[in-house]
C-alpha positions as CSV (number, residue, x, y, z in Angstrom):
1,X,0.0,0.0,0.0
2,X,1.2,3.3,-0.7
3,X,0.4,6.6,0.9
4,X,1.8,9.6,-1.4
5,X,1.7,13.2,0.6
6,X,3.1,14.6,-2.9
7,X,2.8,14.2,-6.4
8,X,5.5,12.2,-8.3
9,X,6.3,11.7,-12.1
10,X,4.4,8.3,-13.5
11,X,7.4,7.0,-14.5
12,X,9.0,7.3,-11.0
13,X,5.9,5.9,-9.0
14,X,6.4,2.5,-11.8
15,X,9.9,2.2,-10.4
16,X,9.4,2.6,-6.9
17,X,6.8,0.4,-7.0
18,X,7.3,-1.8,-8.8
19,X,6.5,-5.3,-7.0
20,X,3.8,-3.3,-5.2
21,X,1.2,-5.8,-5.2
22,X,-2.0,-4.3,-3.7
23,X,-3.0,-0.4,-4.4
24,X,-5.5,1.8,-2.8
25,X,-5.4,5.1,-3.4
26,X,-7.1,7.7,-2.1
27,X,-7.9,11.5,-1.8
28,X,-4.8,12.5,-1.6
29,X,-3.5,10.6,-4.9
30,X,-1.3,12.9,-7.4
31,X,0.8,12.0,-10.2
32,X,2.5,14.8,-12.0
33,X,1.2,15.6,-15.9
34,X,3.5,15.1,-18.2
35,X,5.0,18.3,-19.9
36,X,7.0,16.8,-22.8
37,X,6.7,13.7,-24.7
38,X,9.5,11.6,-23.5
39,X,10.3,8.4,-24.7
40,X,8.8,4.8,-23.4
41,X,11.2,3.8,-20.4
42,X,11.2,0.2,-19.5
43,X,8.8,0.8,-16.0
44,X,6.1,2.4,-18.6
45,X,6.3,-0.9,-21.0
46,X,6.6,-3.3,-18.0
47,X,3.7,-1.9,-15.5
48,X,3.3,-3.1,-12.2
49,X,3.8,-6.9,-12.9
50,X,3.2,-7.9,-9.4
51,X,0.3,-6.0,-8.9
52,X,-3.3,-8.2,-7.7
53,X,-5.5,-5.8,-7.0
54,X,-6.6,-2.5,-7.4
55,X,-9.1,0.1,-5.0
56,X,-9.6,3.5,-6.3
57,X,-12.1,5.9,-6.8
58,X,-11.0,8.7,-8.3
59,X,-10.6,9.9,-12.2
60,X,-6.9,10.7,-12.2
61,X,-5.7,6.8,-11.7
62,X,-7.7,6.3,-14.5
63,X,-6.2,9.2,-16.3
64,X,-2.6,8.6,-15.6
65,X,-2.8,4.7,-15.8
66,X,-4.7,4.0,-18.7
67,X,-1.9,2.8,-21.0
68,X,0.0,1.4,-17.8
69,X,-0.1,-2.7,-18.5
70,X,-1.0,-4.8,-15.5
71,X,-0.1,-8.3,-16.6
72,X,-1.3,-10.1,-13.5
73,X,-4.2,-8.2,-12.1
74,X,-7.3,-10.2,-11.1
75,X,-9.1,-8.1,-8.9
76,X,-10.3,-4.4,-9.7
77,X,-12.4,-2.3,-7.0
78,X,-14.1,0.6,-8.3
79,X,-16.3,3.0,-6.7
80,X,-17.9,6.3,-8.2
81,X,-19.0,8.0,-5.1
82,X,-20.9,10.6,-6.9
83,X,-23.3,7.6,-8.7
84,X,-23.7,10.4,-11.6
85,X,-20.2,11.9,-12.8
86,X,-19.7,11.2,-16.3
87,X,-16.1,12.4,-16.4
88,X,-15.4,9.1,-14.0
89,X,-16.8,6.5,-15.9
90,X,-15.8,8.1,-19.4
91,X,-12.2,7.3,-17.8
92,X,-12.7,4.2,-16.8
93,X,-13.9,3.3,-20.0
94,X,-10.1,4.5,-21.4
95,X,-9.1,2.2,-18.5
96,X,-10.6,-0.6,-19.1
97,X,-9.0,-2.4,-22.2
98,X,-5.7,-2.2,-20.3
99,X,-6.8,-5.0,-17.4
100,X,-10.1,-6.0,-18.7
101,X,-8.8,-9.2,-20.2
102,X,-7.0,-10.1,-16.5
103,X,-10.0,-9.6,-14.4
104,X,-11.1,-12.3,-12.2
105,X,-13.3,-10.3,-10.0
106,X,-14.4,-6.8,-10.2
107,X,-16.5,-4.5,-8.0
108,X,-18.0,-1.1,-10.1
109,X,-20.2,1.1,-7.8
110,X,-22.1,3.8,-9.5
111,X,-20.4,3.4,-12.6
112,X,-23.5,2.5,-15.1
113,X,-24.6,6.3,-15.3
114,X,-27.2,6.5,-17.8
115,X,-25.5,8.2,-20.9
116,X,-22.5,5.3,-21.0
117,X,-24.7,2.2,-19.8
118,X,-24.3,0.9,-23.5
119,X,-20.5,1.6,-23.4
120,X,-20.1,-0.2,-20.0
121,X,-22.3,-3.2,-21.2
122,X,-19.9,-3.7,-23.7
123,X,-17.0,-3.3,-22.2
124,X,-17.6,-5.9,-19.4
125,X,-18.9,-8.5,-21.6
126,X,-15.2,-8.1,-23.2
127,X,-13.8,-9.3,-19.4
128,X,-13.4,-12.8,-20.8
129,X,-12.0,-14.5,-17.4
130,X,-14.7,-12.8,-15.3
131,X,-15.9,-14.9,-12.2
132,X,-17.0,-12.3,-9.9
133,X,-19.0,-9.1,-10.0
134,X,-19.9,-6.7,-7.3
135,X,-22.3,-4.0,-8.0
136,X,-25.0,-1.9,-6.9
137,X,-28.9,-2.5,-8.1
138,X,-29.0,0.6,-9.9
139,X,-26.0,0.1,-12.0
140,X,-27.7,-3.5,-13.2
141,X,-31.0,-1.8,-13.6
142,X,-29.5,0.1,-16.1
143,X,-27.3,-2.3,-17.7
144,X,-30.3,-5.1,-18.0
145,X,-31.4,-3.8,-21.6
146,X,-28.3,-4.5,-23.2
147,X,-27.8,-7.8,-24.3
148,X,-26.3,-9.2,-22.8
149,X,-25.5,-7.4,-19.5
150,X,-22.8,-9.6,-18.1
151,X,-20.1,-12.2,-19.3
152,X,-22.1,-15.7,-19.5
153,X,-18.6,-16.4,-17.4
154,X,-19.9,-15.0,-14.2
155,X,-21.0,-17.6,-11.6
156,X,-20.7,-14.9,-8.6
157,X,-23.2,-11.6,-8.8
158,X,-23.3,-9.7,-5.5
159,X,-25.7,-6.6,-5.2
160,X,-25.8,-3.5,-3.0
161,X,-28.1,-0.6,-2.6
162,X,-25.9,2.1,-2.0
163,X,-27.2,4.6,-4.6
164,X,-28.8,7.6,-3.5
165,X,-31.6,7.1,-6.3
166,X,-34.4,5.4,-6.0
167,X,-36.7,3.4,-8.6
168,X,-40.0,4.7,-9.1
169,X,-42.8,3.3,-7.1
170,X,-44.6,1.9,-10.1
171,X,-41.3,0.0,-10.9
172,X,-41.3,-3.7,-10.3
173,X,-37.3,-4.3,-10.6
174,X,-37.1,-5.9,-7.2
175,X,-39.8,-7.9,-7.6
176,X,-38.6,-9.7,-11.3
177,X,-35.1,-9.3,-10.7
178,X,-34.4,-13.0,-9.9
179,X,-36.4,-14.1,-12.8
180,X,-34.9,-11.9,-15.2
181,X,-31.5,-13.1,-14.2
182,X,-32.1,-16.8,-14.3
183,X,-33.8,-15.9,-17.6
184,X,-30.5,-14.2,-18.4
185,X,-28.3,-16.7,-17.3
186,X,-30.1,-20.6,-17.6
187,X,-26.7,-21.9,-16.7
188,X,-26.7,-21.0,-13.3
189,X,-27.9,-23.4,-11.0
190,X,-30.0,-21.2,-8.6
191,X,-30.2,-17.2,-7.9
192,X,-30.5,-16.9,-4.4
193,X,-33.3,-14.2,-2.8
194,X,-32.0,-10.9,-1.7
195,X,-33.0,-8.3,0.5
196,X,-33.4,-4.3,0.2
């Protein structure tokens, strides 16, 4: 884990850690932007090979990491705390295709905002090794019309109700949730009740 007071040149924070293999970062996470093009040093092209899993939830990681290659990252924690900023998810869309083919398990909170729900459908359906998912009811709700909405991979779904939105009253998600979903996915064995 790393806790930077001050900001540091990408190519820097790829040396130093290098065989870092867990990374949260928080508020307080800077990198400096580049000012000249400079050529590909041999941290940029290698990544973080070590690296297993990644918490973050804020746009510059995805800004600054986007083209960083993480060879060896199965797990991927994601959380948009403000459930509706474009600007975060429209990063994490760059992000994506870096790690996407890696990802074992994956946790996206607030990250299906409305405009980029078809973008976000297709990008996880592109997570060929996902096992796993973690998200909240509003993000499914929005990414059941696209077909389909997950990886027929996933065995795991986990759902929260974090969102500050609601569904309106004459909405019956909750209620044909389970069906849609075994409807969805006949190969797994049983979807299990839930509670709000």
């Amino acid at each position: 884990m790393a806790h930077l007071p001050m900001a540091l040149p990408l190519g820097v924070f790829l040396t130093v850690f290098r065989n870092i293999k867990v990374l949260r970062l928080g508020d307080n996470f800077r990198l400096k932007p580049a000012t000249s093009f400079r050529a590909p040093t041999k941290a940029s092209l290698d990544g973080l090979p070590s690296l297993h899993t990644i918490e973050t939830s804020k746009v510059p990681f995805f800004y600054h990491f986007r083209k960083v290659p993480f060879p060896s990252l199965p797990t991927l924690h994601v959380r948009n705390e403000n459930f509706v900023d474009w600007r975060f998810v429209y990063h994490l869309l760059q992000f994506l295709p870096t790690c996407g083919g890696n990802i074992k398990r994956l946790t996206i909170f607030g990250t299906v905002v409305e405009p980029y729900a078809g973008n976000i459908a297709r990008a996880l359906h592109k997570f060929m090794k996902l096992e796993e998912i973690v998200m909240d009811v509003i993000d499914l709700y929005r990414l059941l019309p696209f077909d389909p909405p997950l990886h027929p991979l996933v065995t795991e779904l986990t759902l929260t109700n974090y969102a500050p939105n609601s569904f309106p009253s004459a909405n019956n998600f909750h209620e044909s949730l389970i069906p849609n979903l075994s409807a969805r996915f006949p190969r797994w064995k049983s979807c299990a009740g839930w509670g709000m």
